[in-house]
C-alpha positions in Angstrom: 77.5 126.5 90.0 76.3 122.9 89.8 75.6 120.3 92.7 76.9 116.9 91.0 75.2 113.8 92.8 77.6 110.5 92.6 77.3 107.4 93.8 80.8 105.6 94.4 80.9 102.1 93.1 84.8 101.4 93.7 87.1 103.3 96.4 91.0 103.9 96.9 93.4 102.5 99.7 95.6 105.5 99.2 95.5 109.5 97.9 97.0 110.0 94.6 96.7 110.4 91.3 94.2 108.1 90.3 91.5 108.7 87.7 89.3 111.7 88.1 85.6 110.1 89.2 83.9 113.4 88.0 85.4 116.7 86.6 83.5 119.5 88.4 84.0 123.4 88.5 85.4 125.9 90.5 81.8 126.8 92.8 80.8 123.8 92.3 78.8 121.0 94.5 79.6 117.3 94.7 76.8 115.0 97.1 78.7 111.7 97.2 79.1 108.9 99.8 81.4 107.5 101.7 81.9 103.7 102.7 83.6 103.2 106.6 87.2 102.9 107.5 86.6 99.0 107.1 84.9 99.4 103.8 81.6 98.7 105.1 78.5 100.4 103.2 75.2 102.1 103.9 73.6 98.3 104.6 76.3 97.1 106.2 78.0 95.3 103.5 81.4 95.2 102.5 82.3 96.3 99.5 85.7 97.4 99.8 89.1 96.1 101.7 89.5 98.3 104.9 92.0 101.1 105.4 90.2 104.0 105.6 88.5 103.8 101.6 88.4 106.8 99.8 85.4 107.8 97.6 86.6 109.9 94.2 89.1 111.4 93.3 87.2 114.4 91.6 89.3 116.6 89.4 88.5 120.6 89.6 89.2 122.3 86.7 91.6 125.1 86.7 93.3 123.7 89.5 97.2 123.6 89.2 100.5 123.3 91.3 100.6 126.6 93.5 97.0 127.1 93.6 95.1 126.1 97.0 92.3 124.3 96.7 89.2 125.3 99.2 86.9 122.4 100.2 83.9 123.4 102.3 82.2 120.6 104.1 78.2 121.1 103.8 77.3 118.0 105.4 78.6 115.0 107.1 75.8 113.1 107.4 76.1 108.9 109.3 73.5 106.8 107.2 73.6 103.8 109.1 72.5 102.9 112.4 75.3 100.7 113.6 79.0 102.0 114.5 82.3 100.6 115.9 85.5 101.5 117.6 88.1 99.8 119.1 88.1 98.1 122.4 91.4 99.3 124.3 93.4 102.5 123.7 96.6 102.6 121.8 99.8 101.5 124.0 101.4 104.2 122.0 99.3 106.7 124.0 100.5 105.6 127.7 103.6 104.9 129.0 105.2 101.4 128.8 104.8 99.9 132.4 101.0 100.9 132.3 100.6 99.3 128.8 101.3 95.6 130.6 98.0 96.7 133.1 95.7 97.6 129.7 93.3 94.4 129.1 94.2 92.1 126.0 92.1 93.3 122.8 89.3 90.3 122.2 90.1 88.5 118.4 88.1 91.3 116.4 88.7 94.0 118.9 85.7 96.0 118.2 83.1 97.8 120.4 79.6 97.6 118.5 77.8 101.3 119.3 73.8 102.1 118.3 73.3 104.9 116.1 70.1 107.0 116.8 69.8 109.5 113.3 66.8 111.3 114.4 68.5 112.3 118.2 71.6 112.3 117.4 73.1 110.4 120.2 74.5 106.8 120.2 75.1 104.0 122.9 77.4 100.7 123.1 75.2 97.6 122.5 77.0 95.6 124.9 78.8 98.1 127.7 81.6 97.1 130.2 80.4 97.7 133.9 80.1 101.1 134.8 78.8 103.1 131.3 75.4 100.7 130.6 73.9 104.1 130.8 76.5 106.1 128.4 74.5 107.9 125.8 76.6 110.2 124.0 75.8 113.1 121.5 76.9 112.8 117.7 79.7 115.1 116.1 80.0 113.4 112.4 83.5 114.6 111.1 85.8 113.4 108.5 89.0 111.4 109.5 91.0 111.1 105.8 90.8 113.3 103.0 93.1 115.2 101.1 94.8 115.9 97.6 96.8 114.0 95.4 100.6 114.5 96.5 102.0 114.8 93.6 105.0 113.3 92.2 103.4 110.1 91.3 102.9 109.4 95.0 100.5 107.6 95.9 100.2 107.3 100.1 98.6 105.1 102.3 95.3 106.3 103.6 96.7 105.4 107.1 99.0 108.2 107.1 99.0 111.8 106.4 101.1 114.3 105.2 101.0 117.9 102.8 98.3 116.6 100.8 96.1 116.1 103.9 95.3 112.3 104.6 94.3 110.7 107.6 94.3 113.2 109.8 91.6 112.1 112.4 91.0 116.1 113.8 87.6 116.2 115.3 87.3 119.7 114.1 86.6 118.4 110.7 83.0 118.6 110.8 79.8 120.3 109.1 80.9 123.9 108.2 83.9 124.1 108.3 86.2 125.4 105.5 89.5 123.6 104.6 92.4 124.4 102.1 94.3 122.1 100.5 98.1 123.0 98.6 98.0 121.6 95.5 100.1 119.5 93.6 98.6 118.2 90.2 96.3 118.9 87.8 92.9 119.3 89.1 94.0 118.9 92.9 92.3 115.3 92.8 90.3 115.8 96.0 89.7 112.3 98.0 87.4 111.6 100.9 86.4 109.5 103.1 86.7 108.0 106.7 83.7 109.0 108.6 82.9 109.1 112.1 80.3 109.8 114.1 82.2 110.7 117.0 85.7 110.4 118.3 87.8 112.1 120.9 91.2 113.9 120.9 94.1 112.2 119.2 91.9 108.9 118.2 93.0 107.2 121.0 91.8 103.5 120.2 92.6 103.7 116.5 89.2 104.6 115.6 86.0 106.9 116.2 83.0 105.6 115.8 83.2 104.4 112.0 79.8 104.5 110.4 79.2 104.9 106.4 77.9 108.6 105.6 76.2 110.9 103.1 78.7 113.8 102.6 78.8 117.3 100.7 81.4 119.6 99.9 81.4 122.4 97.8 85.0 123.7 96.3 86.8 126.2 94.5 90.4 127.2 93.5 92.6 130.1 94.7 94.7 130.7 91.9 98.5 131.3 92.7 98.3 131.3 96.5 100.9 128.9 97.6 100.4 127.5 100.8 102.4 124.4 102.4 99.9 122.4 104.6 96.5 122.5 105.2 94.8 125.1 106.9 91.3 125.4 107.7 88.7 127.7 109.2 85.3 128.2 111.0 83.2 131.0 112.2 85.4 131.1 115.0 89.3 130.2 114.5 91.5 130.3 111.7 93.5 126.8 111.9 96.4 125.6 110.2 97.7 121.4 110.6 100.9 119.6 111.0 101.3 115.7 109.9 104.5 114.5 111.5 106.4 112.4 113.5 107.1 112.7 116.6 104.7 115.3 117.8 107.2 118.3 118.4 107.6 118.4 114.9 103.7 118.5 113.9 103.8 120.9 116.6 106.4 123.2 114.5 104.7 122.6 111.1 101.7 124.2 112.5 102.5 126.8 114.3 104.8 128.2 111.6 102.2 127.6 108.8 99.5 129.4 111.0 102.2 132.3 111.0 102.6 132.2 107.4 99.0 132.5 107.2 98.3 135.3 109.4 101.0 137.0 107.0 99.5 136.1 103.9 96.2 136.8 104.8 96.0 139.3 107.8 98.9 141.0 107.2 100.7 140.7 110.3 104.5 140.2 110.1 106.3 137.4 112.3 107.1 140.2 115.4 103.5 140.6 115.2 102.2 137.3 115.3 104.8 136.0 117.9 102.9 139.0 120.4 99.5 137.5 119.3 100.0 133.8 119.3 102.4 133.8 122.3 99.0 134.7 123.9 96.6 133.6 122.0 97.1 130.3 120.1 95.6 126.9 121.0 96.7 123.6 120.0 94.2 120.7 119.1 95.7 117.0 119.1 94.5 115.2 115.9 95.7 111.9 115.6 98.3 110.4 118.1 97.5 106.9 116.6 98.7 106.6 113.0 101.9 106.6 111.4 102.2 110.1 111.2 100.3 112.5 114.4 98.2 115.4 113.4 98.4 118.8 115.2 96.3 121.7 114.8 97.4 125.4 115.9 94.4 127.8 115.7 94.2 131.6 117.0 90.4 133.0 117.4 89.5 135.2 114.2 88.1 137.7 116.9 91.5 138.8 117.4 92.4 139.3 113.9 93.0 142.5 111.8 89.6 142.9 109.4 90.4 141.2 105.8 
């Protein structure tokens, strides 16, 4: 087991199969950074076109097509002090006659926000009436990261899909465990997108996009096939849809966390329906993108012992 330290120095606009960054091992730790969703750096600089940039890929060895891969996040860590977000939410997210009430978006339609590292809290440097004395707490998460989709694909980091992507889910943070199908050779894991907050569903196209230091250790399960992300905490086991229109990210998740409980709890699908009929929750990932991110998760306190 080796922690690999890499400094990026050129980033991707989409998740595929580009060339491997670094070749690591399964067990293995990569400490890398990641530049914002406009491709703004540490110093505020930019250094890349925006689109959600994606540091890596980094190729694990061993990794092959009906393998999962397992990506834990060890830290998500903002390492600038200034974020933004967007001014206005999405029309998309209301209904059509209250769209023509939202405000017009100013020319660079961004909300500036303060970052304080130490606290942990941030505020907007220049608040509309009513929140000059907002001060919110910090929850660093990643918005787009995933696997190469194989095929020769290579997909827009606005989007997301199988192979993970831009899936905006504020339950991506410090911690948490997620599992990736793979596709290629070496999984080619991507990442990127970091914000230091951001409600449900992403709302106003963005959190608040800062640069960040990030971690993740990762490891290969060899010939367990599994057909879209999944993911899990000391808490829940989760499993994600990416789809359009919501219903059917809706039904990619709940029948992959069935297929997992299955696979990896042994309960059958008559057993499942009695526990998740009960028992599931749905998180809303992102409502704003191309394709909207759902998130079915049951609590791993009502699970059968592994």
């Amino acid at each position: 087991m080796t922690r690999h330290a890499f400094e990026p120095t050129e980033f991707h606009l989409t998740i595929g199969e580009h060339q491997p960054v670094l070749r690591v091992q399964p067990g293995d730790t990569v400490a890398t950074s990641c530049v914002d969703a406009a491709g703004l750096d540490r110093h505020g600089e930019k250094v890349s076109d925006g689109g959600n940039p994606q540091t890596g890929p980094f190729s694990v060895e061993g990794a092959e097509p009906g393998d999962t891969l397992v990506v834990r996040l060890d830290a998500i860590r903002p390492n600038r002090t200034r974020g933004h977000t967007g001014e206005v939410v999405a029309e998309r997210v209301v209904t059509p006659w209250f769209a023509r009430e939202l405000p017009e978006r100013s020319a660079d339609d961004t909300d500036w926000w303060e970052l304080d590292l130490d606290r942990g809290t941030a505020r907007l440097e220049s608040p509309p009436a009513g929140l000059e004395g907002l001060n919110v707490e910090l929850e660093p998460m990643l918005g787009c990261f995933g696997v190469a989709p194989g095929g020769g694909q290579a997909i827009s980091c606005a989007t997301s899909g199988q192979h993970g992507g831009n899936m905006d889910y504020r339950g991506f943070r410090e911690g948490v465990t997620v599992f990736f199908p793979v596709f290629v050779e070496g999984a080619l894991l991507h990442v990127g997108d970091c914000h230091a907050l951001q409600g449900d569903g992403e709302i106003v196209g963005s959190g608040i996009e800062v640069s960040c230091d990030v971690e993740v250790t990762v490891d290969v399960l060899k010939r367990k096939q599994i057909a879209w992300p999944r993911a899990e905490n000391d808490e829940f086991v989760m499993a994600v849809g990416n789809a359009r229109p919501l219903d059917e990210a809706v039904q990619y998740a709940t029948a992959e966390l069935m297929r997992m409980l299955r696979q990896d709890y042994g309960l059958d699908y008559r057993a499942s329906s009695v526990l998740l009929g009960q028992l599931i929750r749905y998180d809303v990932g992102n409502v704003y993108d191309p394709a909207y991110t759902m998130v079915a998760k049951v609590a791993k306190r009502y699970l059968p012992r592994r």
